[in-house]
C-alpha positions in Angstrom: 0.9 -8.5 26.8 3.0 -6.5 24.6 5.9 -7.3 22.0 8.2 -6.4 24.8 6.5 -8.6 27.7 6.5 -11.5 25.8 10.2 -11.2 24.8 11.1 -10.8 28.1 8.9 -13.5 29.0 9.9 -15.7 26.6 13.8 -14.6 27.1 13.7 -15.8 30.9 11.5 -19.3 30.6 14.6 -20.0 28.2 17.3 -19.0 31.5 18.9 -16.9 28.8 20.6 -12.8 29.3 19.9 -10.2 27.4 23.7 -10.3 25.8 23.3 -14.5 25.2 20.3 -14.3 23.1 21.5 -11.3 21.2 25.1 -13.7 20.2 22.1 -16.3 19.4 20.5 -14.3 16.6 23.2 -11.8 15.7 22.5 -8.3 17.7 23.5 -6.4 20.4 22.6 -6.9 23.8 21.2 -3.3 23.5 19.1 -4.2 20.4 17.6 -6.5 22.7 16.7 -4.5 25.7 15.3 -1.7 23.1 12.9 -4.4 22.2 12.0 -5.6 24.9 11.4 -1.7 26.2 9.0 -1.4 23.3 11.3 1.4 21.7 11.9 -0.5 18.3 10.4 -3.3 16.6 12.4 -5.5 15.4 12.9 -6.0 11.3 11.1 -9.4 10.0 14.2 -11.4 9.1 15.3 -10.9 13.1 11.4 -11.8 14.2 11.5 -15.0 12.4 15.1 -15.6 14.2 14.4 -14.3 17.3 10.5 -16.7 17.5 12.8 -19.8 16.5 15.2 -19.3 19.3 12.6 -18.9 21.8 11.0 -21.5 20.8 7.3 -19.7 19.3 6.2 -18.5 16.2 6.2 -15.1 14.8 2.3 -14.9 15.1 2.6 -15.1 19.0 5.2 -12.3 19.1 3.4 -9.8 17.3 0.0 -7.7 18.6 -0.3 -6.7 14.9 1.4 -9.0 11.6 -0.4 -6.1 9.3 1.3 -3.4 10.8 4.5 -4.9 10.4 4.1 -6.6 7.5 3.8 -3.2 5.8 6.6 -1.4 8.0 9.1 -4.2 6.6 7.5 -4.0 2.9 6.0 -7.1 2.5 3.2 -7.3 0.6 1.8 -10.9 0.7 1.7 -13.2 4.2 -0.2 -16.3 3.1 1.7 -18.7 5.5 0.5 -17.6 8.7 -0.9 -20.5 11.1 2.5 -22.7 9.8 5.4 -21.6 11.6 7.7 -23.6 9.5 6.3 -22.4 6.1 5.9 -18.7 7.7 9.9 -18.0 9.0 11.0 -20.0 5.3 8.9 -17.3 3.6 9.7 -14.3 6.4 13.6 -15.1 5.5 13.5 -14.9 1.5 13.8 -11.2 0.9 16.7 -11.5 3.2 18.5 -14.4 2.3 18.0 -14.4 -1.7 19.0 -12.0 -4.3 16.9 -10.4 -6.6 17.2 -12.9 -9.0 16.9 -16.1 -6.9 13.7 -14.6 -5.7 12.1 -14.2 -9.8 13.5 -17.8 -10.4 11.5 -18.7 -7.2 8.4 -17.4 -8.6 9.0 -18.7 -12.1 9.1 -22.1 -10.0 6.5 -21.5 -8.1 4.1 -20.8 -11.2 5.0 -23.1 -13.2 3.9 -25.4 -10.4 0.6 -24.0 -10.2 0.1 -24.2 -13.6 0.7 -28.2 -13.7 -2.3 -30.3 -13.0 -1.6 -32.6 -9.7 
């Protein structure tokens, strides 16, 4: 089953239109049926949005993380099998500036540097 299938499939277990999931997560109802159709993929911050709405993860939804991973420039995925984790780290280059993101990573090493 493709991207598309399972949207659709995933679109009607939830009783939901075309135009009442695209108000859900912010698009069109044309962005919708173009993914569903296969014609675009959507970008990663939408994926994460569009897997919590429906109710799945990201992994589910995609034949190949890779591929899109580097489509949407992200270099580093080490969340996948944690849904939770995985959409909190899929969102950041979205939802953060530039500089939230560096303090992030000054957090996140200074963490790793402390003996737990």
């Amino acid at each position: 089953m493709d991207f598309g299938e399972k949207l659709i499939s995933l679109r009607k277990k939830h009783q939901l239109t075309q135009k009442q999931l695209a108000e859900k997560i912010g698009v069109t109802s044309s962005t919708i049926s173009k993914y569903e159709n296969d014609n675009h993929r959507p970008p990663i911050f939408i994926l994460a949005k569009l897997a919590d709405e429906l109710g799945t993860t990201t992994d589910f939804l995609l034949d190949d993380v890779a591929g899109l991973r580097e489509k949407n420039s992200v270099n580093a995925f080490p969340l996948i099998g944690n849904p939770e984790l995985e959409k909190w780290y899929l969102e950041l280059p979205y939802s953060y500036s530039e500089e939230e993101l560096l303090l992030l990573k000054r957090i996140s090493e200074a963490l790793g540097n402390r003996n737990i």
